[in-house]
C-alpha positions in Angstrom: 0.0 0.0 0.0 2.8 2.2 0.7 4.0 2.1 -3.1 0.5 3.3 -4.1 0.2 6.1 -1.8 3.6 7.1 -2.9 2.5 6.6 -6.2 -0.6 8.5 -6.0 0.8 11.4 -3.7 4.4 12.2 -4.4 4.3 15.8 -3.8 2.4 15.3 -0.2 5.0 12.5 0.9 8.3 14.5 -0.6 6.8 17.4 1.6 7.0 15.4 5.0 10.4 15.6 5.2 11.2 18.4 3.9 8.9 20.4 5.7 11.1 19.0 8.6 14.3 21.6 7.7 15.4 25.1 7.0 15.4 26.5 3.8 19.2 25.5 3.3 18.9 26.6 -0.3 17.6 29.5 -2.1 18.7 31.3 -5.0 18.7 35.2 -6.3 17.4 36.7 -9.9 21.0 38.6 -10.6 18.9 41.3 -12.6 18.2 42.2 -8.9 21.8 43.8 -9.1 22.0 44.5 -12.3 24.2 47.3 -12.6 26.9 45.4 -10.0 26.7 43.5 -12.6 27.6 45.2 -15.1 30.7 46.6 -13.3 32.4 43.5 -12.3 29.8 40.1 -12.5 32.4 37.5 -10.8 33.4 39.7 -8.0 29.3 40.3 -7.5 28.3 37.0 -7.3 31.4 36.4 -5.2 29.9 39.0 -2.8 26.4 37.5 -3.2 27.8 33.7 -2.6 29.0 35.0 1.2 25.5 36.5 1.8 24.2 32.6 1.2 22.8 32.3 -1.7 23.3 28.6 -3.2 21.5 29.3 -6.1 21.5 31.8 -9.4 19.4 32.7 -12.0 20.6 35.2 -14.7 19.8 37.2 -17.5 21.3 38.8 -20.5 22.2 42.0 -19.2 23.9 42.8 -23.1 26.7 40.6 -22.9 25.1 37.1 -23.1 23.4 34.9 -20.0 27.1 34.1 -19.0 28.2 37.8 -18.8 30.8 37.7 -21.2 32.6 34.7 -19.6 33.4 31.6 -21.3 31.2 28.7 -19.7 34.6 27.0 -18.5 35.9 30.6 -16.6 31.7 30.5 -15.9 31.8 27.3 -14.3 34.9 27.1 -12.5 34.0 30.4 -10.5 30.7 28.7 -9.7 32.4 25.5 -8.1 34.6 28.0 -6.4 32.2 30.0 -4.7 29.4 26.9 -3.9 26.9 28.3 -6.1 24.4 26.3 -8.7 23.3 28.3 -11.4 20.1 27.0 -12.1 18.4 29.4 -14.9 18.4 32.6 -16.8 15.9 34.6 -18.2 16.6 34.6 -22.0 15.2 35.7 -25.5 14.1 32.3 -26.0 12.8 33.1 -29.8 16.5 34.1 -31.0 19.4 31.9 -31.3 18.1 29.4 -28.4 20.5 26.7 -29.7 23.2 28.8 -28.6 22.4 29.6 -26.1 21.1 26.4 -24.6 24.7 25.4 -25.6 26.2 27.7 -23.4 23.3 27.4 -20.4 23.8 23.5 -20.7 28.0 23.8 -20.2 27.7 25.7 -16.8 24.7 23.1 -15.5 21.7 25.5 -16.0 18.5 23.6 -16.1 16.2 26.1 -17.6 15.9 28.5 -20.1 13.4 31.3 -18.8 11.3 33.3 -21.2 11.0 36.6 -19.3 7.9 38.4 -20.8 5.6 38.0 -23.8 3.4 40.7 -23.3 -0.6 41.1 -22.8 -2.0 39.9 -25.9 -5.5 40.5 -27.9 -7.2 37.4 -27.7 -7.6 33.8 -26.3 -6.3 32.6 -29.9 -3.7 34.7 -29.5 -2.4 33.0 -26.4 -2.6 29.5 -27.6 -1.0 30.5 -30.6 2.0 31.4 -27.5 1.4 28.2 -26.3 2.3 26.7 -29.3 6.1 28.6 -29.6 6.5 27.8 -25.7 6.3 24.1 -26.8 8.7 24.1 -29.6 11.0 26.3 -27.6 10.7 23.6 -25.1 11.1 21.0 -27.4 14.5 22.6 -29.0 15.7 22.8 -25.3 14.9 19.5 -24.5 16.8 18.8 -27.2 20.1 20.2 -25.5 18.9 18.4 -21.7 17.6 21.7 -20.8 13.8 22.4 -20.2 11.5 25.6 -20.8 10.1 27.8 -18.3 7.5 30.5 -18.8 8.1 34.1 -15.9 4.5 35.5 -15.7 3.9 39.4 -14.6 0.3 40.6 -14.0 -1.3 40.5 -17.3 -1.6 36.7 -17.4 -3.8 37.2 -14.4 -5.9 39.2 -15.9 -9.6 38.0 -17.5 -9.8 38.1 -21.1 -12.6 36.9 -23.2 -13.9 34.9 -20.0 -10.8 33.3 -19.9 -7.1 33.9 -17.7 -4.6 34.1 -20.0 -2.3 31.8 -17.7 -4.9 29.3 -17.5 -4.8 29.2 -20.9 -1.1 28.8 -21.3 -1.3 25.8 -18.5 -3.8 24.2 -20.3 -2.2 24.2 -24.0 1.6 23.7 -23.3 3.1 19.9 -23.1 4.3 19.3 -19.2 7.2 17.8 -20.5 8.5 20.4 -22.4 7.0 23.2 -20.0 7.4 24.3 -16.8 6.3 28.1 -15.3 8.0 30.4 -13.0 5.5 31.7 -10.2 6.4 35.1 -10.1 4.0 35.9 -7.2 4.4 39.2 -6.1 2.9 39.7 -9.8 0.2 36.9 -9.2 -0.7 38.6 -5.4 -0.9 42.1 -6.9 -3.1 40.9 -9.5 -5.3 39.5 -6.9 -4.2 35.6 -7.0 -3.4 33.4 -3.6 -0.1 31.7 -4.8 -1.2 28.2 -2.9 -4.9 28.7 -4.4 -3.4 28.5 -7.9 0.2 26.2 -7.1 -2.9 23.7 -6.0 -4.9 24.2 -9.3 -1.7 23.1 -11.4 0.3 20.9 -9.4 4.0 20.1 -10.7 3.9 22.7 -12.9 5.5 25.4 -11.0 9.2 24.1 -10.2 10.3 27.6 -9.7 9.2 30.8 -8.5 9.9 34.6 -8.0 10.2 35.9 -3.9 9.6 39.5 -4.2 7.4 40.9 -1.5 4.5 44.1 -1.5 4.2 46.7 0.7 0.1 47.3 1.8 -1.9 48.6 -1.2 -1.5 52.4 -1.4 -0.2 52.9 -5.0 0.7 51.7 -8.6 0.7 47.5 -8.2 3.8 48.0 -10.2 5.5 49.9 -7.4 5.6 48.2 -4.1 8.3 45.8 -4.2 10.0 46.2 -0.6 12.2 43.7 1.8 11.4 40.0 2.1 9.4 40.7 5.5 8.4 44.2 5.2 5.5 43.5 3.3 2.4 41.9 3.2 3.3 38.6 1.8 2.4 35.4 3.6 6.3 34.1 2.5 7.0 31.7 5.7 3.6 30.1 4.9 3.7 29.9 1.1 7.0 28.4 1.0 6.6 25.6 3.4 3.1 24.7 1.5 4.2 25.5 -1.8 6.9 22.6 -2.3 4.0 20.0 -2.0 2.6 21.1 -5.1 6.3 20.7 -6.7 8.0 23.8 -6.3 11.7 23.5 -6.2 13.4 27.1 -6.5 13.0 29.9 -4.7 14.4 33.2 -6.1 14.6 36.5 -5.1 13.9 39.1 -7.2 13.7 42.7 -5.9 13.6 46.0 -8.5 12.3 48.9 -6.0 14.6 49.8 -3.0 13.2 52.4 -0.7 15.8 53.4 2.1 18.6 50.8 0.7 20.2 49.4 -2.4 20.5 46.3 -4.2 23.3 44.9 -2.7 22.2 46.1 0.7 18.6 44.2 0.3 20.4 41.6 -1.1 22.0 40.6 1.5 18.8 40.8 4.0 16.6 38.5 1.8 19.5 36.3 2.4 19.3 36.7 6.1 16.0 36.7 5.9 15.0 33.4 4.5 17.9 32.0 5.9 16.3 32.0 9.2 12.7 31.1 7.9 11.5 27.4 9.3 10.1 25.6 6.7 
């Protein structure tokens, strides 16, 4: 009986014992420092390896996902400094073989297609469904796998329908997987576990990026892991029965610090969450 409950309920068991430990690894979206960066991208992400992140996830900043590097100088820094870099956000329509090349060399696992834009119609979407499965298909391909990064207007009713309903519904879960971006989902009015429970291994990583209370533009309250009004201690412990994997924190608005500054208390922050 035991092989058929673990058959039938893999996320529920894998939770048990995980649910047991700290969140000993957890990753950071390097646009979050973008313009470190852009100065000197090994010595940042030695700096942001001592704060305790284990995990990265990039994204061309102009000079490639790998920053200019070679994947070898790419991946020996990586082993040096203890860090897995797991995905970068990419223009998946334009030289993907390439680039899944070069992802594939330093151990990514995903290629991340950051935006697509609001578009006109339910056909519209399914007809982005459609490239998100061949672009999955050509990553496969290379041993890599697809990921979609949703913002607000996927959570947004068109024609009767949600937009990232539809692109759940009409991708291949083999060759698709979605980022929860879900300060984008909460601002839009969507509990992350409410729809991580409607889609269940769908959602291997997501976007920690916390809202301060509603008082303004939805596209301008990103503040500190714990400063805002985002359930995070809950959500993650929950969310990793429904098959989330990576956690990744993403902040773009700093009010009273600066990148590297927040940077390092996310770290601290979810370093010291119980999960």
């Amino acid at each position: 009986m035991l092989g058929v409950g673990a058959a039938l309920f893999p996320y529920e068991l894998a939770a048990h014992s995980l649910d047991k430990a700290k969140l000993s690894k957890f990753g950071l979206q390097l646009y979050s420092v973008k313009e470190e960066m852009a100065k000197d991208a090994a010595g940042t992400m030695r700096k942001l390896a001592g704060f305790g992140y284990k995990q990265f996830e990039g994204f061309d900043g102009g000079k490639g996902i790998l920053w200019g590097m070679q994947p070898s100088e790419c991946k020996s820094l990586l082993s040096d400094i203890g860090v897995d870099f797991v995905s970068s956000h990419a223009n998946v329509f334009k030289d993907l073989d390439s680039q899944a090349e070069q992802a594939a060399a330093v151990g990514m696992k995903y290629l991340i297609c950051p935006y697509i834009g609001a578009q006109k119609s339910v056909e519209d979407w399914k007809k982005v469904a459609d490239k998100f499965n061949d672009a999955g298909a050509t990553l496969k391909s290379h041993g890599l796998k697809f990921a979609y990064h949703n913002h607000d207007y996927t959570f947004k009713m068109l024609e009767g329908q949600l937009p990232q309903d539809i692109l759940m519904e009409n991708t291949d879960p083999d060759l698709v997987d979605f980022e929860l971006d879900m300060y984008w989902s909460y601002v839009a009015g969507y509990d992350a576990l409410d729809y991580l429970a409607k889609f269940p291994g769908r959602f291997k990583l997501c976007h920690v990026k916390d809202a301060e209370a509603e008082g303004g533009d939805s596209h301008d309250r990103g503040v500190l892991l714990g400063a805002g009004e985002i359930p995070y201690a809950d959500i993650i412990k929950k969310s990793k029965k429904y098959g989330m994997k990576y956690f990744i924190v993403e902040q773009e608005r700093f009010v009273g610090t600066n990148p590297m500054e927040a940077a390092e208390k996310n770290a601290a922050y979810l370093s010291k969450l119980k999960v």
